[in-house]
VOKEDO-469393 format. One line per field, with one value per residue (C-alpha): residue number from 1; y, z, x. Coordinates in Angstrom, 1 decimal, decimal comma, always signed. Example, Ala and Ser with C-alpha at 12.3 -4.5 7.8 and 13.67 -1.06 7.14 Angstrom:
% VOKEDO-469393
n <- (1_2);
yy <- (-4,5_-1,1);
zz <- (+7,8_+7,1);
xx <- (+12,3_+13,7);
//
This chain:
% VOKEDO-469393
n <- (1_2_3_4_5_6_7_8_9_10_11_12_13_14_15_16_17_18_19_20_21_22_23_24_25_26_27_28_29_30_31_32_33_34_35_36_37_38_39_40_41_42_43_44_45_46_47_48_49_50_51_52_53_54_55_56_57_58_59_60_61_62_63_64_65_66_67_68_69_70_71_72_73_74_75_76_77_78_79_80_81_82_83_84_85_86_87_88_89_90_91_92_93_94_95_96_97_98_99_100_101_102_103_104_105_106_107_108_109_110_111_112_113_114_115_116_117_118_119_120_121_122_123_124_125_126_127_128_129_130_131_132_133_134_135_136_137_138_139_140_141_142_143_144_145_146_147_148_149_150_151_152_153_154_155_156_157_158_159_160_161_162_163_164_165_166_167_168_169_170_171_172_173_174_175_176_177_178_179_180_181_182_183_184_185_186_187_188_189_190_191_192_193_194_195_196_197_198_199_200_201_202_203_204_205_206_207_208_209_210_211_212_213_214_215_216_217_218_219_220_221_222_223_224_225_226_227_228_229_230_231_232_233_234_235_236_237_238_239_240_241_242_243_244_245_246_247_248_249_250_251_252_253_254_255_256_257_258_259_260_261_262_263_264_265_266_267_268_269_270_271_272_273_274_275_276_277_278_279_280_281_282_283_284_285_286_287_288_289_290_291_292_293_294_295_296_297_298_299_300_301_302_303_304_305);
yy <- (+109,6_+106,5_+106,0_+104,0_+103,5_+102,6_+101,3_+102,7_+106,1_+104,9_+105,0_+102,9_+103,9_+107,5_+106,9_+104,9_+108,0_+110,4_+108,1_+108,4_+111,4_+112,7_+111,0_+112,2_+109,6_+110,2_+108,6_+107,6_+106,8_+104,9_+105,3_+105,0_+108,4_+110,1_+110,9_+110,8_+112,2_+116,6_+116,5_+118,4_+114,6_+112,8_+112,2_+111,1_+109,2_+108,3_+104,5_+101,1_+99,3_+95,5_+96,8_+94,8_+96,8_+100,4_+99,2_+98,1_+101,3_+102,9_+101,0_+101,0_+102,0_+101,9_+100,2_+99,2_+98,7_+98,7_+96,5_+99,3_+98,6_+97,4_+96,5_+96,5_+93,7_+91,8_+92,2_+90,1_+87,2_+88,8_+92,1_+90,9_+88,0_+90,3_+93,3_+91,0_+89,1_+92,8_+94,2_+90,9_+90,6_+94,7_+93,7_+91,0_+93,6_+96,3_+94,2_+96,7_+94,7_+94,0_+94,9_+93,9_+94,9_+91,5_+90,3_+88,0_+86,3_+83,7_+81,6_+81,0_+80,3_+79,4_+78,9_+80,9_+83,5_+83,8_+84,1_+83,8_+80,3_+79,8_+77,8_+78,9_+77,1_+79,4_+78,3_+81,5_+83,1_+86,1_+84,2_+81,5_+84,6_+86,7_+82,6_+82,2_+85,8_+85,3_+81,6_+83,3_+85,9_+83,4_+81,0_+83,7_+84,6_+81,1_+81,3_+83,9_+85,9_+88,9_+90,0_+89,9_+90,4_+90,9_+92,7_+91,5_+93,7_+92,9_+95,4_+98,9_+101,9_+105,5_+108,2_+106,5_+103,0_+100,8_+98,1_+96,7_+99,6_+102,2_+100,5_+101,1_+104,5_+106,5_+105,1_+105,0_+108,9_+109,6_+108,2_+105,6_+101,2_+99,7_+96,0_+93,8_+89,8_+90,4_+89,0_+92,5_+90,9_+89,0_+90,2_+91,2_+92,7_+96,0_+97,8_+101,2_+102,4_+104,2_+101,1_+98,8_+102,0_+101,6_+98,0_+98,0_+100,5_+98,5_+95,0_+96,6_+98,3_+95,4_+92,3_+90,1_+90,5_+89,2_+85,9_+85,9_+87,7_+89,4_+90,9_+94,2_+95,4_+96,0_+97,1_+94,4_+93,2_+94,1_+94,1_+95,9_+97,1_+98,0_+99,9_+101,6_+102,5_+104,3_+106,5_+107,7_+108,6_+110,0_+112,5_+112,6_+110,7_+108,5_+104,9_+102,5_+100,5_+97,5_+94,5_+91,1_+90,5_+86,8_+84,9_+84,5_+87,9_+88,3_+85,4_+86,8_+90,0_+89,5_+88,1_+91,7_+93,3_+92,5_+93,9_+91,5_+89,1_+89,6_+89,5_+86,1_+84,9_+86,8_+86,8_+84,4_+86,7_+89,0_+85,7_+84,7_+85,7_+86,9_+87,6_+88,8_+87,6_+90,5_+89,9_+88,5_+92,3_+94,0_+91,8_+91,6_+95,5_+97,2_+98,3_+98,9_+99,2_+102,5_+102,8_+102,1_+105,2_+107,2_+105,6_+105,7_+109,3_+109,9_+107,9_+109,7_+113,0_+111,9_+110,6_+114,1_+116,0);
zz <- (+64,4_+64,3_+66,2_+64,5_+66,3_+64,7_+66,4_+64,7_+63,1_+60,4_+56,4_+56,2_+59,4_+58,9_+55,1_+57,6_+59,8_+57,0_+54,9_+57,8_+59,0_+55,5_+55,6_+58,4_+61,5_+64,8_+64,6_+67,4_+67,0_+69,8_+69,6_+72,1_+71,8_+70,3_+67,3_+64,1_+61,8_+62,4_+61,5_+63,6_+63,6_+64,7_+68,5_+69,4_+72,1_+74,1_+75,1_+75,2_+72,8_+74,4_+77,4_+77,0_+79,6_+78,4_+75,0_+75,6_+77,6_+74,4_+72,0_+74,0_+71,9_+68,7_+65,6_+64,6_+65,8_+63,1_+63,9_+61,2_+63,9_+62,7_+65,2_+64,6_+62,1_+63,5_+66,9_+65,5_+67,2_+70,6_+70,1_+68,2_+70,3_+73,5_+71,0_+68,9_+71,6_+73,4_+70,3_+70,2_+73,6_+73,3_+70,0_+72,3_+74,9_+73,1_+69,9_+67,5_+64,6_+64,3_+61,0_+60,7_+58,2_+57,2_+54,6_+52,2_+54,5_+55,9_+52,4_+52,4_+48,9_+45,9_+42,7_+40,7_+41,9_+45,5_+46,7_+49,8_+49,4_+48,7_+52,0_+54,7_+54,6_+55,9_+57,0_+57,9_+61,7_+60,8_+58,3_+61,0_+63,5_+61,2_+61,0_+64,0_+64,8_+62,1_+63,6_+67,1_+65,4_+63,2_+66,2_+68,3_+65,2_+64,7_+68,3_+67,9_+70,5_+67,9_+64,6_+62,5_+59,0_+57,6_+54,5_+52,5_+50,6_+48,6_+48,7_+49,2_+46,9_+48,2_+50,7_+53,3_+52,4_+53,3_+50,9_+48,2_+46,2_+48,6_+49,2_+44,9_+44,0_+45,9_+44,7_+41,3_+40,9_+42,3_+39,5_+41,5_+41,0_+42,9_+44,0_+45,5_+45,7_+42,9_+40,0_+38,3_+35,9_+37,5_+37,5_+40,9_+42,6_+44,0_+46,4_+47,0_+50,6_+49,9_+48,0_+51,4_+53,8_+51,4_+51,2_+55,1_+56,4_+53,2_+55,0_+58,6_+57,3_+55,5_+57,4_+54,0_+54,7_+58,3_+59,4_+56,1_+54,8_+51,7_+49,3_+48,5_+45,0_+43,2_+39,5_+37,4_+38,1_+36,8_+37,3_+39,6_+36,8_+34,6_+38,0_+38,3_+34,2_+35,3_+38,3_+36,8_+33,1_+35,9_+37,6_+34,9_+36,2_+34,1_+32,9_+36,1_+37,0_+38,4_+40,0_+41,1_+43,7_+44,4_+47,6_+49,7_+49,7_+51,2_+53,7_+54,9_+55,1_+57,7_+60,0_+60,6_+59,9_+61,5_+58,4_+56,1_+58,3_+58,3_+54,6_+54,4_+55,7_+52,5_+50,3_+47,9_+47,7_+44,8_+43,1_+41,3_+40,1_+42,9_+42,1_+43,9_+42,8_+44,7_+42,3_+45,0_+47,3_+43,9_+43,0_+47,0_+48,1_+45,3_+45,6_+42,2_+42,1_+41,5_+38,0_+38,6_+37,0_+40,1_+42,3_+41,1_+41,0_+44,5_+45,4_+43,5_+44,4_+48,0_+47,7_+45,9_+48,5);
xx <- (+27,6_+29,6_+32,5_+35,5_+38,6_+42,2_+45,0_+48,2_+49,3_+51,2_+50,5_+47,4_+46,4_+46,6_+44,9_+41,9_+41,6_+41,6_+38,8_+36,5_+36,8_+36,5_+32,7_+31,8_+32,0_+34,0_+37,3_+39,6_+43,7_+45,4_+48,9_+51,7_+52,2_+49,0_+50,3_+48,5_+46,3_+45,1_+41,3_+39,0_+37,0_+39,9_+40,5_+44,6_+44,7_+48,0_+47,7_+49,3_+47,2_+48,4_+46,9_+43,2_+41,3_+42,5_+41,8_+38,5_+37,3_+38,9_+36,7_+33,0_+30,4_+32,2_+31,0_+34,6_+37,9_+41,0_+44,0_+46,4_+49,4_+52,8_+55,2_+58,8_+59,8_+61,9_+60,0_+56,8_+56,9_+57,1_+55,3_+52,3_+51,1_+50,2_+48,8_+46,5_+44,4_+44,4_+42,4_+40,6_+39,7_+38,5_+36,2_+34,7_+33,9_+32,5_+31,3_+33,3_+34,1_+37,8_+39,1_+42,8_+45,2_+46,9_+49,8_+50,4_+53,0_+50,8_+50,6_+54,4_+55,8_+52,9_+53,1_+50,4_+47,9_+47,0_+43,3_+41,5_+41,5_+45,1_+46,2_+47,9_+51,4_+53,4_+57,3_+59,0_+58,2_+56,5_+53,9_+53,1_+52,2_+50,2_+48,2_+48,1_+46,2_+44,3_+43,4_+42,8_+40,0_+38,3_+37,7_+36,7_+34,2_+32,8_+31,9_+29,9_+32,2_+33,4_+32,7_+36,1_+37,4_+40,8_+42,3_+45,4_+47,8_+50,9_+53,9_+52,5_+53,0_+51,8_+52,9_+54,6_+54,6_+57,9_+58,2_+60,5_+59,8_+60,9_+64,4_+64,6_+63,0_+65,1_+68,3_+66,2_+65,5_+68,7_+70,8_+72,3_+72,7_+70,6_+72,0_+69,4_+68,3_+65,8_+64,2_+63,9_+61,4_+59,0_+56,0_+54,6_+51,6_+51,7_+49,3_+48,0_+47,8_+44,2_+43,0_+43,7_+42,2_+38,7_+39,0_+39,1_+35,8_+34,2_+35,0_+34,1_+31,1_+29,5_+28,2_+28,9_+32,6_+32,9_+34,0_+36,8_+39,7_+39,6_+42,5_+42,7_+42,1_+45,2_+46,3_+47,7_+51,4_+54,4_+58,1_+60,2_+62,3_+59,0_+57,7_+61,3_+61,6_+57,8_+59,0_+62,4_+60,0_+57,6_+60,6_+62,6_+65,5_+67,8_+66,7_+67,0_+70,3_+69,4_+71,8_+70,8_+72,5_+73,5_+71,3_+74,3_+75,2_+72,3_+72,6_+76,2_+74,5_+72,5_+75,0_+75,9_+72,4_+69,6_+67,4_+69,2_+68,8_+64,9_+65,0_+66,2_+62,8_+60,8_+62,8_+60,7_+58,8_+60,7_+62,7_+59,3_+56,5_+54,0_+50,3_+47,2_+44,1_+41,9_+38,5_+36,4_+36,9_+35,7_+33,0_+31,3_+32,8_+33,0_+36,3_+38,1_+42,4_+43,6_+45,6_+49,0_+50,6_+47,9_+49,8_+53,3_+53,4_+51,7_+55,1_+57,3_+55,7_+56,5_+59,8_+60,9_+59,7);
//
C-alpha cells in the first residue's frame, strides 16, 4: 500500500487526504497540531513541518509528499521560505515526489488567458515568493536531486474555500450590499477544491507531469455578479446587491487593516478579466472541471449550514 503524505489540514488538504484514502493508500497529515481529516487510512501527525529532519523521517518511504500548507497571508514572505526548502529538502531525502499546491500569483498582471507558459512576471511580494519556491524545486528537479510538480488554481469554490467568493456569498444569501474593489462583470476563472485535490495525486502519480506545473481544470469563467445571481437562485435569496467600491477606499483601508492592506497587492486580479487556460492538465491527466452549478451549490450548501 502506498504511502502519501500531505503537509496541511486545510480545504484542499483535507479534500487530498480524503481522495486517497478513499482509494485505498496509507495517508499521512502533518500538521502543527494533528488535526485533519477522521478516516480509519489517515494517520495525524503533530509536527513542525519547517523542521527538515522531522519532516523527512516523516516522509521515508513514501511515494509522495503534498506541499497543501497555507501560511498566514500576510506572513508569506517569512513563513514560506523556511517551510518550502524543509519539504524540499525532505523530497530529496526520501525521493517522495513533491506535489505543491501553487497560485496564479506568480504571473502578476496579463492580459488574456494564462497557461503554463505564461511568464512569470510577478511584482507584488507574495507572487515573487510563490517564483521563487517554484524556482528552488525546478532547479532541484533539473539536477536530478527531487522529483517535483506543481498545480495552479484560480479563486476556489467548495467547502471551505477562502477566496473572493466567500467574502460575497455570505453577504449575498443574507440579503445584504456587498461593497467591494470589483469589476462585478468581468469574467473570471473559478476553481473547485476537489478538481485541484485530483489534479494533484494525478500530477504526483504520473511521471509525464514532473519537472512542470500544470493548471487545474476549471469550468468556464464568469462574473462575480453572474456567480452571485447563481447562489442566491440556488438558496433562494434575493437578487445580488453589488457595489464597486472605488481603489482608494481600498488603499486607505488598509492603513488600519492589515487584510486590506494585503489586498492592495492582488487586487488586479478582480478589475479585469482573469482566465485560466487549464486544457494541457485535461489533455495529459485526464482531469475534467466539475460543472459550475456542482460546485456552486456544494458552497452554498456549506455556507447555509
Amino acid at each position: 500500500m502506498a504511502l502519501h503524505v500531505i503537509v496541511g489540514a486545510g480545504p484542499v488538504g483535507t479534500a487530498t487526504a480524503r481522495l486517497l484514502a478513499g482509494r485505498g493508500d496509507q495517508v499521512r497529515v502533518v500538521t502543527r497540531r494533528g488535526t485533519g481529516s477522521e478516516h480509519p487510512a489517515v494517520e495525524r501527525v503533530a509536527a513542525d513541518a519547517a523542521d527538515a529532519e522531522r519532516l523527512a523521517a516523516l516522509t521515508d518511504g513514501a511515494d509522495a509528499l503534498y506541499n497543501c500548507a497555507n501560511p498566514a497571508y500576510h506572513r508569506w514572505p517569512t513563513d514560506w521560505p523556511p517551510l518550502a526548502a524543509a519539504l524540499l529538502t525532505a523530497a530529496e531525502r526520501s525521493g517522495a515526489v513533491l506535489a505543491t499546491v501553487g497560485n496564479l500569483y506568480g504571473y502578476g498582471p496579463v492580459d488574456g488567458p494564462m497557461t503554463e507558459a505564461t511568464p512569470p512576471a510577478a511584482t507584488g511580494v507574495k507572487g515573487q515568493v510563490r517564483n521563487r519556491m517554484w524556482a528552488d524545486a525546478l532547479a532541484a528537479h533539473r539536477a536530478g536531486r527531487a522529483r517535483v510538480t506543481e498545480v495552479r488554481g484560480s479563486d476556489y469554490l467548495g467547502a471551505g474555500a477562502t477566496s473572493l467568493p466567500m467574502l460575497v456569498l455570505p453577504r449575498v444569501l443574507a440579503g445584504k450590499r456587498v461593497f467591494l474593489p470589483v469589476d462585478w462583470d468581468a469574467p473570471h476563472s473559478w476553481t473547485y477544491i476537489d478538481d485541484v485535490a485530483r489534479t494533484l495525486v494525478a500530477a504526483a502519480t504520473d511521471p509525464r507531469a514532473w519537472g512542470r506545473a500544470w493548471h487545474v481544470p476549471s469550468a468556464p469563467a464568469v462574473g462575480m455578479r453572474e456567480l452571485a445571481t447563481r447562489a442566491a437562485a440556488l438558496a433562494g435569496a434575493p437578487a445580488p446587491r453589488l457595489i464597486r467600491m472605488p481603489y482608494p477606499v481600498l488603499w486607505l483601508g488598509g492603513l488600519a487593516n492589515p487584510f486590506a492592506r494585503e489586498l492592495r497587492e492582488t487586487a488586479y486580479q478582480f478589475d479585469r478579466p482573469y482566465l485560466l487556460d487549464s486544457s494541457a492538465a485535461t489533455a495529459t491527466l485526464g482531469v475534467e472541471p466539475t460543472p459550475l452549478d456542482v460546485a456552486l451549490a456544494e458552497t452554498v450548501a456549506a455556507l447555509r449550514r
